[in-house]
N, CA, C and O atoms as a GROMACS GRO file, in nm:
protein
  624
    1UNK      N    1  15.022   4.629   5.104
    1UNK     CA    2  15.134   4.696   5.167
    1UNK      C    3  15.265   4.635   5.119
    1UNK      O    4  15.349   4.593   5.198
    2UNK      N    5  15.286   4.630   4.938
    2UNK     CA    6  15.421   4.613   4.955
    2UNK      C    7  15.524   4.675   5.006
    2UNK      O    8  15.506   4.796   4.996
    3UNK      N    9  15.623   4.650   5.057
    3UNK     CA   10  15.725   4.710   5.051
    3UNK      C   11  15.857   4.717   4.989
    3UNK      O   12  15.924   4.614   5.000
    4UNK      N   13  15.901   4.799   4.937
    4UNK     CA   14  16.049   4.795   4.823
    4UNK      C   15  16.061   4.980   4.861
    4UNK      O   16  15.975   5.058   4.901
    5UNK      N   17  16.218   5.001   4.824
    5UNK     CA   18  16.254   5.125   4.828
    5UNK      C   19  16.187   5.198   4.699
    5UNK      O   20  16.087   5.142   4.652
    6UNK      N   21  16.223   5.295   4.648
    6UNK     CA   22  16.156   5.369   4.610
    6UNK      C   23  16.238   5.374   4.454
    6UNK      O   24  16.184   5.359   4.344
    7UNK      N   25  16.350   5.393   4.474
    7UNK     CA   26  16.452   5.312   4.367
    7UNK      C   27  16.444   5.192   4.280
    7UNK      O   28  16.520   5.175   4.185
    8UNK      N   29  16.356   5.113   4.312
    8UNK     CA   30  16.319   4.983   4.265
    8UNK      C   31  16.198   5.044   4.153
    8UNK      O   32  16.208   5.001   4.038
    9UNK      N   33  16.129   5.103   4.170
    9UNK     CA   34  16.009   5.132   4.049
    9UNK      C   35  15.976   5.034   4.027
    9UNK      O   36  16.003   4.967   3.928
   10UNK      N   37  15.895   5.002   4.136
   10UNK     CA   38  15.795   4.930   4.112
   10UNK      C   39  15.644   4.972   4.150
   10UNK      O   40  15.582   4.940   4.251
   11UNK      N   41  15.604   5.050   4.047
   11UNK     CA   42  15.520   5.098   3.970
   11UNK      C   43  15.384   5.037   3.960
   11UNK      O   44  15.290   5.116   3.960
   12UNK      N   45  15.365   4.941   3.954
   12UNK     CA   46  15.212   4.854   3.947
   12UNK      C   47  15.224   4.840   4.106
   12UNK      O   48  15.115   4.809   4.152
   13UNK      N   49  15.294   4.848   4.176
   13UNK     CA   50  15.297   4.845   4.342
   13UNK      C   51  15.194   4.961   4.392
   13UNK      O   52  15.093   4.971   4.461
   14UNK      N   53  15.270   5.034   4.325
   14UNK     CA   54  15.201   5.226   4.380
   14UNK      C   55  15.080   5.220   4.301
   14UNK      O   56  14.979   5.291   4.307
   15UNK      N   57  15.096   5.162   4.257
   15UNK     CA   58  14.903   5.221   4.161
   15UNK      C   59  14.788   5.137   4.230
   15UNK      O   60  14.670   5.168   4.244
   16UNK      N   61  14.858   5.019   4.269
   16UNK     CA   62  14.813   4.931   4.307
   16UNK      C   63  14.746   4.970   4.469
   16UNK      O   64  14.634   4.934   4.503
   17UNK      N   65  14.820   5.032   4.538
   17UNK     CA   66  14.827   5.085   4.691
   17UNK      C   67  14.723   5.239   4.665
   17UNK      O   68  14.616   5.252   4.724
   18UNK      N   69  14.751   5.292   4.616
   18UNK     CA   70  14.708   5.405   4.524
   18UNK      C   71  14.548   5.353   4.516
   18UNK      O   72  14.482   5.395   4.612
   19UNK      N   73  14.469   5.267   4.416
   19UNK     CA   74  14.437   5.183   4.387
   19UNK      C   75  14.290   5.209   4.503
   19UNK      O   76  14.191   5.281   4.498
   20UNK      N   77  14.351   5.090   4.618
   20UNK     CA   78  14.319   4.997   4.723
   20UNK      C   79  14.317   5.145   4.808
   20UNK      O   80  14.217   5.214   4.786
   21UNK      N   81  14.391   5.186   4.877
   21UNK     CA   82  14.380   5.240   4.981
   21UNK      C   83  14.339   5.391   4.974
   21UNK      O   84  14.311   5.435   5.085
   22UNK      N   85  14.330   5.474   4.879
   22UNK     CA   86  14.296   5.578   4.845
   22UNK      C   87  14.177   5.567   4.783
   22UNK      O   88  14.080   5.590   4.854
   23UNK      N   89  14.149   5.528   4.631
   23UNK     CA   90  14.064   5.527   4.538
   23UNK      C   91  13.935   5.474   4.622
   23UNK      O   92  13.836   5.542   4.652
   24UNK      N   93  13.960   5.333   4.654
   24UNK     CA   94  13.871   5.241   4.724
   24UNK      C   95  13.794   5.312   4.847
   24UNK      O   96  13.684   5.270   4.882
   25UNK      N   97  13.872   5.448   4.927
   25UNK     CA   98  13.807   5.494   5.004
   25UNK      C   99  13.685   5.591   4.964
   25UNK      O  100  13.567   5.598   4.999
   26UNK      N  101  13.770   5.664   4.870
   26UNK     CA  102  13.660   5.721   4.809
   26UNK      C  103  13.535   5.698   4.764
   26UNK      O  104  13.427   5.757   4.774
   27UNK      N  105  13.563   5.625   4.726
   27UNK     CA  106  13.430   5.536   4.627
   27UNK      C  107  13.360   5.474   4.731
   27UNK      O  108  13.238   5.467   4.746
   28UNK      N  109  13.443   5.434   4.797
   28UNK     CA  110  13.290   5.390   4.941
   28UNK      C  111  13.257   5.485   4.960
   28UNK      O  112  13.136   5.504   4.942
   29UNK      N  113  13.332   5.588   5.001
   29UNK     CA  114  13.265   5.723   5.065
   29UNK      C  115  13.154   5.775   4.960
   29UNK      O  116  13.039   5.806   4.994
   30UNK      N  117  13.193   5.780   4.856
   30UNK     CA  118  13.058   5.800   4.810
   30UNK      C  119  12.980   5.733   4.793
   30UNK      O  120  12.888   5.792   4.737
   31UNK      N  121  12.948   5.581   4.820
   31UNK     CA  122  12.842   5.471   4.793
   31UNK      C  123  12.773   5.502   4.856
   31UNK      O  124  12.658   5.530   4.821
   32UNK      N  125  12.838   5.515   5.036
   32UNK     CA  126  12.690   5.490   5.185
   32UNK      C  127  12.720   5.667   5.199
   32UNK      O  128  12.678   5.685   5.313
   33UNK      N  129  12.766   5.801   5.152
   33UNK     CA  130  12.738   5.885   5.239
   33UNK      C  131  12.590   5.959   5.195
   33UNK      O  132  12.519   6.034   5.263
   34UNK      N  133  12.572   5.910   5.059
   34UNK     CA  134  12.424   5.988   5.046
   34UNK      C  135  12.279   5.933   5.138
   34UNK      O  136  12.167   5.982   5.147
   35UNK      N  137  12.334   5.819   5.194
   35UNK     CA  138  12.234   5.739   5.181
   35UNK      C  139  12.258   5.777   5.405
   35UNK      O  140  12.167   5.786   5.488
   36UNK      N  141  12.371   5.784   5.421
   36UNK     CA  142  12.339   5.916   5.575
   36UNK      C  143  12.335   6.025   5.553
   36UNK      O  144  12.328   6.085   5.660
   37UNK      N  145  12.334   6.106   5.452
   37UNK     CA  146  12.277   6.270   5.482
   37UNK      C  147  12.143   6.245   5.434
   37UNK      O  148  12.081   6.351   5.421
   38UNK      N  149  12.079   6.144   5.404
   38UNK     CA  150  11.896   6.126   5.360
   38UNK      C  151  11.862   6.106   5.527
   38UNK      O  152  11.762   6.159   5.577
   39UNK      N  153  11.953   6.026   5.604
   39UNK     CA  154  11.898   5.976   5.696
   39UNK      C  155  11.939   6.072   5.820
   39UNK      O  156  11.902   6.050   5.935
   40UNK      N  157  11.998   6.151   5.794
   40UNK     CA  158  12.032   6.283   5.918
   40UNK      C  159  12.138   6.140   6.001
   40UNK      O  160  12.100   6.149   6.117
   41UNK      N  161  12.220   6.050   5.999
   41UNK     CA  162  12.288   5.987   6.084
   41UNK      C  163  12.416   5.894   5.999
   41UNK      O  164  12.421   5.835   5.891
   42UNK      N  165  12.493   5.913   6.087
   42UNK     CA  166  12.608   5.751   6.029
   42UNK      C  167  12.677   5.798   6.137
   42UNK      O  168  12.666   5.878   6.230
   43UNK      N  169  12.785   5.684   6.069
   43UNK     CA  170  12.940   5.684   6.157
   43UNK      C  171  13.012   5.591   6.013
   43UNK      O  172  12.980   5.483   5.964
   44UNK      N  173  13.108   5.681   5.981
   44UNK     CA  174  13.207   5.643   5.936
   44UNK      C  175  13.374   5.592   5.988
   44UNK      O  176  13.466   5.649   6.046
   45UNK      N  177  13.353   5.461   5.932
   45UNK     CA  178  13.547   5.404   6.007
   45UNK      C  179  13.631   5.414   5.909
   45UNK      O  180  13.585   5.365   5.806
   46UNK      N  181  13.741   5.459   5.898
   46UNK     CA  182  13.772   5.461   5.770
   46UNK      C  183  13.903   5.385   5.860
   46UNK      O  184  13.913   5.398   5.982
   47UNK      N  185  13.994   5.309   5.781
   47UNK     CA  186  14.127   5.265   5.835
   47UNK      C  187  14.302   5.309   5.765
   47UNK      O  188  14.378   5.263   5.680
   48UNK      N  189  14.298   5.404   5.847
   48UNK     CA  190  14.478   5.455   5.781
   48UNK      C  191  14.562   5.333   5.867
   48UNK      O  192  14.526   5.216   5.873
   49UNK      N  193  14.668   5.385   5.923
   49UNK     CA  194  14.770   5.285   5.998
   49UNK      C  195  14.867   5.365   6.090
   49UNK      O  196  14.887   5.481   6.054
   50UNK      N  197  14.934   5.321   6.210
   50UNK     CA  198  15.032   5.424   6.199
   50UNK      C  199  15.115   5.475   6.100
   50UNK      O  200  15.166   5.584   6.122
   51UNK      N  201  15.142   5.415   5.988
   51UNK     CA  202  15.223   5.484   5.851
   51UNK      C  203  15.162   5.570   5.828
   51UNK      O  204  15.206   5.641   5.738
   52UNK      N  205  14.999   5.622   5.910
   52UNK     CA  206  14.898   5.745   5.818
   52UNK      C  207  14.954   5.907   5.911
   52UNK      O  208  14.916   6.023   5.901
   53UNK      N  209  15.062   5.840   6.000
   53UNK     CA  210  15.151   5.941   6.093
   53UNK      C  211  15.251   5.943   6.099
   53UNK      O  212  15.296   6.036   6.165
   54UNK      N  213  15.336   5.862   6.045
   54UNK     CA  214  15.500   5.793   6.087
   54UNK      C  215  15.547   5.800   5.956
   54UNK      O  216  15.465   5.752   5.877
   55UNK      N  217  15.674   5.851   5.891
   55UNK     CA  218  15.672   5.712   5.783
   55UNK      C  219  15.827   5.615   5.812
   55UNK      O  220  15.908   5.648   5.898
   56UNK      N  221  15.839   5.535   5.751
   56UNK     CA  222  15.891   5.466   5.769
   56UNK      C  223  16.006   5.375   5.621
   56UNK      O  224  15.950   5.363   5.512
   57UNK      N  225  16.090   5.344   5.629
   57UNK     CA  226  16.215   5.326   5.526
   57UNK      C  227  16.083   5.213   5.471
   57UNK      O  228  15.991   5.167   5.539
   58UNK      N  229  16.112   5.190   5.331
   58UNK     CA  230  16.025   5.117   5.273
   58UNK      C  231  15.964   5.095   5.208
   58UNK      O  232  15.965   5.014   5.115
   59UNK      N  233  15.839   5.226   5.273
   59UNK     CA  234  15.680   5.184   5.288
   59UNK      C  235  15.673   5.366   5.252
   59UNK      O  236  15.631   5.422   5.354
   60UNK      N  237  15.696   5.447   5.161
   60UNK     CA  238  15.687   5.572   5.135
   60UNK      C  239  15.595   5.623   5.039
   60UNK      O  240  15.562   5.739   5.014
   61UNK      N  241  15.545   5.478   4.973
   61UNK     CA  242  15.407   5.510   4.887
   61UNK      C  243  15.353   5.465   4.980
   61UNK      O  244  15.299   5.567   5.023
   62UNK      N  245  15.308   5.343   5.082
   62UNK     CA  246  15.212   5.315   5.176
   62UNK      C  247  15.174   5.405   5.232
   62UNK      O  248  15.059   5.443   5.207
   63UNK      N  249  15.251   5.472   5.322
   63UNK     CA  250  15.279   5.559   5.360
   63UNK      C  251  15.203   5.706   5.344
   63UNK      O  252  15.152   5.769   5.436
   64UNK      N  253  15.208   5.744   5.198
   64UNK     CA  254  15.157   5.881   5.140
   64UNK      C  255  15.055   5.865   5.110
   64UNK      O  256  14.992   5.967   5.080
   65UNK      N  257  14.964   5.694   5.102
   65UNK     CA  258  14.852   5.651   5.077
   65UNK      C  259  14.735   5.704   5.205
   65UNK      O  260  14.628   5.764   5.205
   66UNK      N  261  14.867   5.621   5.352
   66UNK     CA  262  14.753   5.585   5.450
   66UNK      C  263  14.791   5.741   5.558
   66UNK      O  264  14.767   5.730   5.678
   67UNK      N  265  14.841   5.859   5.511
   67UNK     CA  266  14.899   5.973   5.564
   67UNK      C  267  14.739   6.067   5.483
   67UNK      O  268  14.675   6.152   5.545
   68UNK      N  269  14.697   6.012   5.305
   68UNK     CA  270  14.604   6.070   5.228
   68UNK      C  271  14.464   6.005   5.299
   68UNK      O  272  14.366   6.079   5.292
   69UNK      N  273  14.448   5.909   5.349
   69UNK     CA  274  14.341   5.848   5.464
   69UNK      C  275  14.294   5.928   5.558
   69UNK      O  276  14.176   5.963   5.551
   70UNK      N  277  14.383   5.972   5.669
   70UNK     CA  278  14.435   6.001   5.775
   70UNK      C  279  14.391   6.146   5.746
   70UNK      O  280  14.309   6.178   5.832
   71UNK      N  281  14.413   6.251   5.654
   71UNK     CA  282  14.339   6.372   5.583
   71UNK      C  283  14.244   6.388   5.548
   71UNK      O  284  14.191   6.496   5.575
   72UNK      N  285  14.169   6.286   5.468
   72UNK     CA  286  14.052   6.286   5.435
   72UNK      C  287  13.961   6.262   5.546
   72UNK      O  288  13.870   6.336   5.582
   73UNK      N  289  13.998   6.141   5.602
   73UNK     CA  290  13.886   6.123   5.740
   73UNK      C  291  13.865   6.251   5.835
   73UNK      O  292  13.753   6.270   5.884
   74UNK      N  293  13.980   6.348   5.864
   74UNK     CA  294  13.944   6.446   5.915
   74UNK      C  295  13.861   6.542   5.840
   74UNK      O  296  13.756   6.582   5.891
   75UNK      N  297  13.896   6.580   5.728
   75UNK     CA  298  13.831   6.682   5.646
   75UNK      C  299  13.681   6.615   5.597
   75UNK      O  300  13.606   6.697   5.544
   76UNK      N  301  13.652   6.537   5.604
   76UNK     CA  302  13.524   6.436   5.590
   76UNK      C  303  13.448   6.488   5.726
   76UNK      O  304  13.340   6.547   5.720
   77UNK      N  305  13.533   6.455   5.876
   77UNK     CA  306  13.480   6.478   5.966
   77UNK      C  307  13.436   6.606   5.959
   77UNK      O  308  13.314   6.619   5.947
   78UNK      N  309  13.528   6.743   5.964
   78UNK     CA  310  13.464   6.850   5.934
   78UNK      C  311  13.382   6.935   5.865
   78UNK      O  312  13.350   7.050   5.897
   79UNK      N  313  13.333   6.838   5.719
   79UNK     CA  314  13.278   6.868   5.671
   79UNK      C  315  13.124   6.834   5.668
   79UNK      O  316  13.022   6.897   5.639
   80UNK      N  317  13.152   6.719   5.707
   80UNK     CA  318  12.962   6.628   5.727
   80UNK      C  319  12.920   6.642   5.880
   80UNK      O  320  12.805   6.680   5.903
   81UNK      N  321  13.010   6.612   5.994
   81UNK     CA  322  13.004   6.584   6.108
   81UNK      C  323  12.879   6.686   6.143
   81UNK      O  324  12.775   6.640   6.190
   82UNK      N  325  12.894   6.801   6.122
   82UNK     CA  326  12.805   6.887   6.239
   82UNK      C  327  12.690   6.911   6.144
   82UNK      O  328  12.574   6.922   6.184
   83UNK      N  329  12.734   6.921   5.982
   83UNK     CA  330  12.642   6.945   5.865
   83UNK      C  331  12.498   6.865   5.838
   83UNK      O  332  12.388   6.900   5.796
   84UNK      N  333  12.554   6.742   5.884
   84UNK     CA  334  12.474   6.636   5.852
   84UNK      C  335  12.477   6.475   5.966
   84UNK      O  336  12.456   6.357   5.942
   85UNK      N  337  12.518   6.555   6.100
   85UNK     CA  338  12.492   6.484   6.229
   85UNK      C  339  12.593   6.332   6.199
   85UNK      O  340  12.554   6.234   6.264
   86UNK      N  341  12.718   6.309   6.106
   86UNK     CA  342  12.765   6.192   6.059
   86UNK      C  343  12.883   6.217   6.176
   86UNK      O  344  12.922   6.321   6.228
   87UNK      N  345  12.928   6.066   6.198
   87UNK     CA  346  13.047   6.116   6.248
   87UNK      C  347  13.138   6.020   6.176
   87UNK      O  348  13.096   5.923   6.112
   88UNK      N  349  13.281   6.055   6.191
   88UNK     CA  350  13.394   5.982   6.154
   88UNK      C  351  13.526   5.960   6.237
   88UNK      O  352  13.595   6.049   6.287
   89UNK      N  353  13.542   5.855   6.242
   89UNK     CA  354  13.643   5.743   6.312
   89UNK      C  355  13.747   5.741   6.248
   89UNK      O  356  13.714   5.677   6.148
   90UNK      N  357  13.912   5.784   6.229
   90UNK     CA  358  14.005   5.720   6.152
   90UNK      C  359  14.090   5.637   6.270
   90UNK      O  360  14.151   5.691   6.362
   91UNK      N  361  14.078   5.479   6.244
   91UNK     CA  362  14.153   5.363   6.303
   91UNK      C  363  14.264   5.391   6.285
   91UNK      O  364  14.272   5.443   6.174
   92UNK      N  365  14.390   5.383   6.349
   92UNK     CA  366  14.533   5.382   6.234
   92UNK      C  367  14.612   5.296   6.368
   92UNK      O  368  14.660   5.340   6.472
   93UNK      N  369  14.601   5.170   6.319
   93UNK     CA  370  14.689   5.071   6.361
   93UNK      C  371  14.794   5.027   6.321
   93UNK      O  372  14.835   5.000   6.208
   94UNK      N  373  14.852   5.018   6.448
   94UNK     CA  374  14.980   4.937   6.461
   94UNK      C  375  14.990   4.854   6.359
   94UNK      O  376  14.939   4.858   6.247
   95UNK      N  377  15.118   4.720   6.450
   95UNK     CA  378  15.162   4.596   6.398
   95UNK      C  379  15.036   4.496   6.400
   95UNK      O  380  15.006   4.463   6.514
   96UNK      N  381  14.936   4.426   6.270
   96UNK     CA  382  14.845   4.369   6.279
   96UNK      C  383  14.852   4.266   6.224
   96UNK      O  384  14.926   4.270   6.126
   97UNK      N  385  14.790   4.136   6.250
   97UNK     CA  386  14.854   4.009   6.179
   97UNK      C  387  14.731   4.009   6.064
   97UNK      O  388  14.623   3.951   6.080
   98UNK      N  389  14.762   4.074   5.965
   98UNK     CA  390  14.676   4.042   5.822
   98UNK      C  391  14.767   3.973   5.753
   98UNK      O  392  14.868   3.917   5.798
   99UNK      N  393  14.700   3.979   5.561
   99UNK     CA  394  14.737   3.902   5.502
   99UNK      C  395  14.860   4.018   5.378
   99UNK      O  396  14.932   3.990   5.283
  100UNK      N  397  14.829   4.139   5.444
  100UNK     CA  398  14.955   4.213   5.414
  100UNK      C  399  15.058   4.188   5.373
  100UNK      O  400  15.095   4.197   5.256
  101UNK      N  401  15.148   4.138   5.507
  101UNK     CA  402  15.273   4.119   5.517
  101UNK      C  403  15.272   3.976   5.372
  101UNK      O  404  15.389   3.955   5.340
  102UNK      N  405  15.218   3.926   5.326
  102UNK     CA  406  15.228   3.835   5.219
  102UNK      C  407  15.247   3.906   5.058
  102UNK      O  408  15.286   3.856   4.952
  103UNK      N  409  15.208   4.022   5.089
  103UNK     CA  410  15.235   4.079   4.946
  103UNK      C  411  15.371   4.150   4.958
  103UNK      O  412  15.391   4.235   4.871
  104UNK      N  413  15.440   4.136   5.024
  104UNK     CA  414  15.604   4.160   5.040
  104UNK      C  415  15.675   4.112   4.922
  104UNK      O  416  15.684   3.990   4.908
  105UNK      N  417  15.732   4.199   4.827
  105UNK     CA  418  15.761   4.110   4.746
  105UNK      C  419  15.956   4.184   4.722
  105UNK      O  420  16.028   4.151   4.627
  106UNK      N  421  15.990   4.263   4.815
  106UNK     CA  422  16.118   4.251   4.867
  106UNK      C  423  16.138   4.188   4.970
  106UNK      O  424  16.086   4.208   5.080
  107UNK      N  425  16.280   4.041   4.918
  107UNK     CA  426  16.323   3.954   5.002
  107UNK      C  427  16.363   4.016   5.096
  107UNK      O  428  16.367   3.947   5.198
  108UNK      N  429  16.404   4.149   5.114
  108UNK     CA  430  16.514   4.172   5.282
  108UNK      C  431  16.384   4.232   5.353
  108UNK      O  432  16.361   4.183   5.464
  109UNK      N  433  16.308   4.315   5.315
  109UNK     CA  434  16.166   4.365   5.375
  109UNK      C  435  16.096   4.284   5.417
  109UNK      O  436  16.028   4.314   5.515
  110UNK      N  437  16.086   4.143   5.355
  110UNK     CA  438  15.994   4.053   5.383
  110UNK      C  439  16.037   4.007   5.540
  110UNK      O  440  15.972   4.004   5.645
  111UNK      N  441  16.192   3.969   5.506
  111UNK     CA  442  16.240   3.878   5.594
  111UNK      C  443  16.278   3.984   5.729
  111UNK      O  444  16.280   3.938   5.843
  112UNK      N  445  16.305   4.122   5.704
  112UNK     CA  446  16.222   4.215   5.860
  112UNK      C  447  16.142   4.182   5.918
  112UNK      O  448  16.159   4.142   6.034
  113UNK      N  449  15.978   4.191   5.834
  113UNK     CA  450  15.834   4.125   5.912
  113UNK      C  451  15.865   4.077   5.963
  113UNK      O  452  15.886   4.108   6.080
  114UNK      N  453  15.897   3.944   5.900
  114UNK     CA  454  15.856   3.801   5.970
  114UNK      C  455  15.976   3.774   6.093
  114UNK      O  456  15.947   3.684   6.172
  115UNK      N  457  16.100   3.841   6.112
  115UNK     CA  458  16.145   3.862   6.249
  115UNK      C  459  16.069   3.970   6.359
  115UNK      O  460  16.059   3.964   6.482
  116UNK      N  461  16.026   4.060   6.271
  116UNK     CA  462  15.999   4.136   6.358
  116UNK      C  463  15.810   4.101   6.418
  116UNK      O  464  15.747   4.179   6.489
  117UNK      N  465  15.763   3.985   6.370
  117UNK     CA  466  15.659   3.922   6.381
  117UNK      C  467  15.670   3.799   6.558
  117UNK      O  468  15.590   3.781   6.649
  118UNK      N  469  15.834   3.735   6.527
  118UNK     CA  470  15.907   3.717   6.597
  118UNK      C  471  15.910   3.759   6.738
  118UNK      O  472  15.883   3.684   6.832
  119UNK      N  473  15.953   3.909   6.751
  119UNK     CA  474  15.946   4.029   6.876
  119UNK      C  475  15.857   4.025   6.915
  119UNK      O  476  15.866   4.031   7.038
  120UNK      N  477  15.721   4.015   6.869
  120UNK     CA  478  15.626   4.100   6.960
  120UNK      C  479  15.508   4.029   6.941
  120UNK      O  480  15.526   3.915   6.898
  121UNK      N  481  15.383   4.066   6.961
  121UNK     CA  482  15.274   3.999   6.965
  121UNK      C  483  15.212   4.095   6.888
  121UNK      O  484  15.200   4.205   6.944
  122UNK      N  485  15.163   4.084   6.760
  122UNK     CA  486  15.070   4.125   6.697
  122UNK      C  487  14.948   4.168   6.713
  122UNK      O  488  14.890   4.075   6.770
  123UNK      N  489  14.867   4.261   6.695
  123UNK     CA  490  14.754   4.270   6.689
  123UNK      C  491  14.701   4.196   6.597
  123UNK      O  492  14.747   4.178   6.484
  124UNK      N  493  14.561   4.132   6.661
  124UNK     CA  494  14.453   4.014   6.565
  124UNK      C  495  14.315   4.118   6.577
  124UNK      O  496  14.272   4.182   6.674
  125UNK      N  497  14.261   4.104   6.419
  125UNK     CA  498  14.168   4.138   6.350
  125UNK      C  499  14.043   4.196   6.476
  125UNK      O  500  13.978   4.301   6.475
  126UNK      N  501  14.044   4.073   6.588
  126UNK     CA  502  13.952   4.106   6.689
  126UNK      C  503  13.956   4.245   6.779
  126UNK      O  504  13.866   4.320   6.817
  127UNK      N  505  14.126   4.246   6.800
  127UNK     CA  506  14.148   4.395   6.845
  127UNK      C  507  14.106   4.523   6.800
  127UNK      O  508  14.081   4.610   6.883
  128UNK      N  509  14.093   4.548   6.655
  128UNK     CA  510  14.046   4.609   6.575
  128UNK      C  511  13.928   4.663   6.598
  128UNK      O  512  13.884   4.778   6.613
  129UNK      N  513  13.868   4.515   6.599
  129UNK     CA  514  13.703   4.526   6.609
  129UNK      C  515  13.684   4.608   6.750
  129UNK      O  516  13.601   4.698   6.755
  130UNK      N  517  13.750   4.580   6.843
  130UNK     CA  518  13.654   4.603   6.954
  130UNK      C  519  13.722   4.784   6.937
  130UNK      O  520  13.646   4.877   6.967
  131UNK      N  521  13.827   4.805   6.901
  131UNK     CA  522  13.827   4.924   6.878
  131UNK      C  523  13.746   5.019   6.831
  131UNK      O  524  13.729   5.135   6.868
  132UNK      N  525  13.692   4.952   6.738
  132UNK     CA  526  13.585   5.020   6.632
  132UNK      C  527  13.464   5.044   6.745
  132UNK      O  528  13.425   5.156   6.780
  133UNK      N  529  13.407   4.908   6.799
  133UNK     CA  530  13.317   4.958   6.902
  133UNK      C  531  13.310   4.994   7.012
  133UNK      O  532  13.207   5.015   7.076
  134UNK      N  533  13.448   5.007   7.058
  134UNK     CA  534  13.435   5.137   7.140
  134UNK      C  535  13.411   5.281   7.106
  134UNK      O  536  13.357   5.361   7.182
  135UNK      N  537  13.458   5.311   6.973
  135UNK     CA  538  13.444   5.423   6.909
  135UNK      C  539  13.306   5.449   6.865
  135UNK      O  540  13.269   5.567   6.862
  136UNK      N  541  13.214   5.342   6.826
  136UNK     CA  542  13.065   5.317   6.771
  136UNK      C  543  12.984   5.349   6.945
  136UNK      O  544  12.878   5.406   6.923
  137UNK      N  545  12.996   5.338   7.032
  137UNK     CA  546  12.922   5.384   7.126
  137UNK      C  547  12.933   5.433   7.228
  137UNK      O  548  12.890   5.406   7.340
  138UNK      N  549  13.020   5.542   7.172
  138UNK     CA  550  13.058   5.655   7.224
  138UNK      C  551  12.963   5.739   7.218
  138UNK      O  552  12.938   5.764   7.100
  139UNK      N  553  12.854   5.832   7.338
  139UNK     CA  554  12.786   5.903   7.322
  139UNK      C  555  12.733   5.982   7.213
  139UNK      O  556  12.809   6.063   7.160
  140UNK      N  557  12.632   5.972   7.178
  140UNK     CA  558  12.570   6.066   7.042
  140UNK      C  559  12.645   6.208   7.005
  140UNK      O  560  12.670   6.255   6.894
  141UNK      N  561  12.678   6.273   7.166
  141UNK     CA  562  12.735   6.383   7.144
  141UNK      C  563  12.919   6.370   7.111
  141UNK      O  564  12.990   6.466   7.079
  142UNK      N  565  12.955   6.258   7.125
  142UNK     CA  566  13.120   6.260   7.125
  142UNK      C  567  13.154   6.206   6.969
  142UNK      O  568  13.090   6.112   6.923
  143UNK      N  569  13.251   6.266   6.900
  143UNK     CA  570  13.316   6.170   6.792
  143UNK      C  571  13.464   6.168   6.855
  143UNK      O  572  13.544   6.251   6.900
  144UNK      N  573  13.456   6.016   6.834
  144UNK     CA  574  13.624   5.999   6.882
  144UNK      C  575  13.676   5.990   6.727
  144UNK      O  576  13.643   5.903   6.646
  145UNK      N  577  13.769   6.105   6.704
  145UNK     CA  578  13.775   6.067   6.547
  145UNK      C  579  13.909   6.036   6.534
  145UNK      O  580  13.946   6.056   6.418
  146UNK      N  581  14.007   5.991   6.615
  146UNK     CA  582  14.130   5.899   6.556
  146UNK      C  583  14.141   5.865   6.645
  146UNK      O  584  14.106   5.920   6.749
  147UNK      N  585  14.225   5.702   6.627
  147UNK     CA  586  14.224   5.634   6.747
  147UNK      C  587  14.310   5.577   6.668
  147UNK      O  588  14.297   5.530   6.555
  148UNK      N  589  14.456   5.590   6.785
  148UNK     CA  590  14.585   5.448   6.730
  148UNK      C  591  14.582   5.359   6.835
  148UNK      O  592  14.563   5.397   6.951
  149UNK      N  593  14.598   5.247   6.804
  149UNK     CA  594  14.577   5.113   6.832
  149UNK      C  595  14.691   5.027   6.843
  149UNK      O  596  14.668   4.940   6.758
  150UNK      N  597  14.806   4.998   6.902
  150UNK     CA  598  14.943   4.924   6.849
  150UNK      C  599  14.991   4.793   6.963
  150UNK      O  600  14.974   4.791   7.084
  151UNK      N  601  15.032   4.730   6.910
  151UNK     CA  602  15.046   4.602   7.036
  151UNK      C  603  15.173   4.674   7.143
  151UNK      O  604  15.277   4.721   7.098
  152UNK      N  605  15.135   4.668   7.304
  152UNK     CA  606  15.183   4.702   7.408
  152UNK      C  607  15.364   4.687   7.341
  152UNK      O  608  15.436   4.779   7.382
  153UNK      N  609  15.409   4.623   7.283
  153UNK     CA  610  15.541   4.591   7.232
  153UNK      C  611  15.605   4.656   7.177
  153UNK      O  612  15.727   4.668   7.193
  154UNK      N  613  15.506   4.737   7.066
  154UNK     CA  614  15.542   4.857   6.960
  154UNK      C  615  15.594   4.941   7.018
  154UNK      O  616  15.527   4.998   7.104
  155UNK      N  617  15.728   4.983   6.996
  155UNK     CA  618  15.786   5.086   7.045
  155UNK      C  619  15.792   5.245   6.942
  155UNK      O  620  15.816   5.361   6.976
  156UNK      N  621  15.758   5.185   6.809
  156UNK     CA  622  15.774   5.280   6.724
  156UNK      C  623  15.625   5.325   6.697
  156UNK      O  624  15.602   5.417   6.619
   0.00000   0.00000   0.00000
C-alpha cells in the first residue's frame, strides 16, 4: 500500500499493487477453486479494504486494486456460490496495524499514518481473524459475503 499522488509516477508502485493485490488473487483463485468444485464445498475470504469502497487522496491505484477485489469477490460469489455450493467472504477493513504502512515511501503520506496511528486504536491481525470466523460459521445456508470491519474510532 504505497502511497504517493498520482503525479509522482511511480510506476513499479502500481505494478507492484497491481501485482500483489489483483494478480495474486487470481491465481489463488485458481489454485484451491478446482479442487472445491471436485469437492461440491469451500468458502472463499478474499481481502479488499475499505479503499475497495472509499477512495481516498493518495491511495488511487490502491484503491482501483482493492475496489477490482471487492468486484471480483462478488462476481465469484455469483458465479460458483449456488453453481457449485462455494461460498465467498469479501473482508474490507479498516485502519489495521500491518506491515503496510512501512512501504510508504512518500515522506508527507508516511508522516499522516503514523499521526493518524496516533488518533486511534488500530485494528490487530486478531480482529481480522475472528472476523473471518464469524463469517466461516455462519450457517450452511447463509453467505455473509462482505463484511467491513474498522476500529470504533474510524470515522471515515
Amino acid at each position: 500500500m504505497p502511497l504517493s499522488d498520482v503525479d509522482q509516477f511511480k510506476t513499479d508502485e502500481w505494478h507492484r499493487m497491481v501485482d500483489v493485490n489483483l494478480k495474486g488473487l487470481l491465481n489463488t483463485t485458481a489454485a484451491v477453486l478446482p479442487h472445491m468444485i471436485k469437492q461440491r464445498s469451500g468458502h472463499v475470504f478474499n481481502t479488499s479494504s475499505i479503499a475497495g469502497r472509499k477512495v481516498f487522496k493518495g491511495l488511487a491505484v490502491y484503491c482501483a486494486t482493492k475496489h477490482a477485489v471487492t468486484a471480483f469477490s462478488d462476481g465469484l460469489r455469483m458465479e460458483v456460490g449456488q453453481k457449485h455450493n462455494i461460498r465467498v467472504t469479501c473482508i474490507q477493513p479498516g485502519a489495521v496495524e500491518t506491515e503496510l504502512y512501512d512501504q510508504i515511501s512518500d515522506p508527507g503520506y508516511r508522516q499522516q499514518m503514523d499521526e493518524l496511528a496516533e488518533q486511534m486504536t488500530f485494528l490487530k491481525g486478531r480482529d481480522i481473524a475472528d472476523t473471518i470466523l464469524f463469517a466461516a460459521q455462519a450457517p450452511p445456508h447463509v453467505n455473509v459475503a462482505e463484511l467491513f470491519v474498522l476500529p470504533t474510532e474510524q470515522g471515515w
